[in-house]
C-alpha positions in Angstrom: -24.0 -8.1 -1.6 -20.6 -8.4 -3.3 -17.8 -6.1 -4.0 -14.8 -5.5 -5.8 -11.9 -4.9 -4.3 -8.7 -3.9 -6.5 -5.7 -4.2 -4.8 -2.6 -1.5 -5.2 -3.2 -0.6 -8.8 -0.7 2.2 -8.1 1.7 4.4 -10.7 4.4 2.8 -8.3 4.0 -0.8 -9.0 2.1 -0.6 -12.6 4.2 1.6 -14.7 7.8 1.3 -15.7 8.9 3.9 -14.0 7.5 3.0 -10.9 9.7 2.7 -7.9 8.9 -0.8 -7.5 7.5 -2.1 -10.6 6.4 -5.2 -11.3 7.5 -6.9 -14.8 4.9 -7.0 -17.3 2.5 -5.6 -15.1 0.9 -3.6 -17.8 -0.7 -7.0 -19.4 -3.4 -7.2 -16.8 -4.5 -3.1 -17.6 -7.1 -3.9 -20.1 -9.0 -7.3 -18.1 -8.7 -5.2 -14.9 -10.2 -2.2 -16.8 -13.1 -4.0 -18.3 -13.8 -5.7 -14.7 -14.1 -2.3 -13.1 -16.0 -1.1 -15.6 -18.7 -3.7 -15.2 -18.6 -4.2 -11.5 -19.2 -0.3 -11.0 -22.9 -1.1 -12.6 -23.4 -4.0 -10.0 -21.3 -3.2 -6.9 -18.9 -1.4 -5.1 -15.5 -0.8 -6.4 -12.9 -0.8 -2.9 -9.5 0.7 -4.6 -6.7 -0.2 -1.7 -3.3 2.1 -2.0 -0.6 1.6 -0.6 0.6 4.7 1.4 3.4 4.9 2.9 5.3 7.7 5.3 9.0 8.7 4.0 10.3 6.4 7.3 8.4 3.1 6.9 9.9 0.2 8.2 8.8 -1.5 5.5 11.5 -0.1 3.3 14.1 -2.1 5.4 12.0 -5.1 2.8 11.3 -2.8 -0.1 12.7 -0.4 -1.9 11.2 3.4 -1.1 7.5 3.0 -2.9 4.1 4.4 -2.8 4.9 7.2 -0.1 1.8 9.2 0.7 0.8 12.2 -1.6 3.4 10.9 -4.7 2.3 10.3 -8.1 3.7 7.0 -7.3 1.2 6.3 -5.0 -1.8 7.6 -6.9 -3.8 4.6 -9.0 -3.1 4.0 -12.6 -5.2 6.2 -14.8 -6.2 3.4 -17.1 -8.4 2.4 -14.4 -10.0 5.7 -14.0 -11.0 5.8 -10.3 -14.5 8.1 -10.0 -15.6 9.9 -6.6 -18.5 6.9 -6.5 -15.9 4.4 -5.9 -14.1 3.9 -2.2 -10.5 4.1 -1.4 -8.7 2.6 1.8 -5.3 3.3 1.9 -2.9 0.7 4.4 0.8 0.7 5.0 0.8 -3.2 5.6 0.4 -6.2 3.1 -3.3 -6.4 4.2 -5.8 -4.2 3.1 -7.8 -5.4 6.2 -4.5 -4.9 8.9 -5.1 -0.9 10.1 -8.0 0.1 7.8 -11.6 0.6 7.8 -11.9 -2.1 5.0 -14.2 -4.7 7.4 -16.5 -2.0 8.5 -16.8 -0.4 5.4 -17.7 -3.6 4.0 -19.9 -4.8 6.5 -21.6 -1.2 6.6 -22.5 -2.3 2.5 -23.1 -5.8 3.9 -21.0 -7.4 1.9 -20.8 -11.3 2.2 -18.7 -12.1 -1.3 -15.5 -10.3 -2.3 -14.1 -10.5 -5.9 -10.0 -9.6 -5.5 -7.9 -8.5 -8.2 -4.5 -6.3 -8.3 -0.9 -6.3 -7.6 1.1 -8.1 -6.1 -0.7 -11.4 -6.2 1.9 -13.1 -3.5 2.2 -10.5 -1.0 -0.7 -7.9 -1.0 -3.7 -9.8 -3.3 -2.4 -12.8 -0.9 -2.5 -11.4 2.1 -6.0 -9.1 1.8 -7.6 -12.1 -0.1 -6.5 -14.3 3.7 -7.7 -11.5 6.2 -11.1 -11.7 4.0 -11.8 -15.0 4.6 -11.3 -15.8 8.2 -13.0 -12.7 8.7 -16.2 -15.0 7.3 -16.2 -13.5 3.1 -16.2 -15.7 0.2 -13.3 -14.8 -1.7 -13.4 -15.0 -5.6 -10.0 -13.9 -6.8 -9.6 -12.9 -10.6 -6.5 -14.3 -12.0 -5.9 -12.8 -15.3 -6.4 -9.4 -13.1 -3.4 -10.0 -10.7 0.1 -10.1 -11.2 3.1 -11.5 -8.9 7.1 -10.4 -9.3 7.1 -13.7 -11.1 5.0 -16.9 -12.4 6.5 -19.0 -9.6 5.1 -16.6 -7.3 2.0 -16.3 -9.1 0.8 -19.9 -9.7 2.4 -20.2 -5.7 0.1 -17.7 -4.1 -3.4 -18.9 -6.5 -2.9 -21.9 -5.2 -2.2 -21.1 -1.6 -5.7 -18.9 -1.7 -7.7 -21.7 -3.2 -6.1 -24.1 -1.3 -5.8 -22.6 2.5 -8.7 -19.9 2.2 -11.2 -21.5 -0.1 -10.9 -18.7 -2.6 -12.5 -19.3 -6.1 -9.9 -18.6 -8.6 -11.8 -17.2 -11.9 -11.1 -15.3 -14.9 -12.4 -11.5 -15.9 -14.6 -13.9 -17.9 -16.4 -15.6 -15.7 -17.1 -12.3 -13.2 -18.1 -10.2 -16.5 -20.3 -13.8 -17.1 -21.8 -13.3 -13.7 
């Protein structure tokens, strides 16, 4: 079985408004959109949100973002989330660190994982590593991710492909699949 696991799509880090937006983050809306779209006929969609308390340590990092039960921390509405899908919301970098993710995805038997979201160095990176030493093969979409900048981008695909195994593809080749 495989699943899609969209990581962080949130109002916080998508739109321009957003607390802690990421620039140009808007240009990966429509691929993300149309992988969504086809992986709900095939698989389940895993939507991970970031969800933080008002007193995070994290924001010692980060500026204030994605604090539970904000519009900042809901997903983007191009996206259109639907009660069929699954949501798993973490207050780390991992989607895996603090969740239910691995059970939820072993419950579905899952063996393959297709990974796509924000940001692609620090919480697409981090989820895509926790996958694969926990045993998935990791397919991460790059036209569907986006980093806080192209050094950080082309960085962290290589990094997966290079120390996880991941398979970097396109929303092509997954709509192809």
């Amino acid at each position: 079985m495989k699943a899609l696991i969209v990581v962080d799509m949130q109002k916080d880090f998508c739109y321009r408004n957003g607390a802690l937006y990421i620039k140009e983050a808007e240009k990966i809306f429509d691929s993300t959109r149309k992988v969504v779209e086809m992986a709900r006929r095939e698989m389940p969609v895993v939507f991970t949100q970031d969800w933080h308390r008002e007193d995070d340590r994290e924001f010692k990092i980060w500026p204030k973002h994605c604090i539970m039960e904000t519009e900042g921390a809901e997903i983007i509405e191009e996206l259109k989330p639907t009660k069929k899908d699954y949501f798993i919301k973490k207050r780390r970098y991992s989607a895996f660190f603090g969740t239910d993710l691995d059970l939820l995805l072993r419950e579905l038997e899952v063996e393959e994982i297709f990974v796509c979201g924000v940001a692609t160095n620090i919480c697409v990176l981090h989820t895509a590593g926790d996958a694969s030493i926990r045993g998935y093969k990791v397919y991460v979409i790059r036209d569907c991710t986006k980093a806080l900048s192209d050094y950080d981008q082309e960085y962290a695909l290589k990094h997966m492909k290079e120390v996880f195994n991941a398979e970097i593809i396109t929303s092509k080749d997954f709509c192809r699949s």
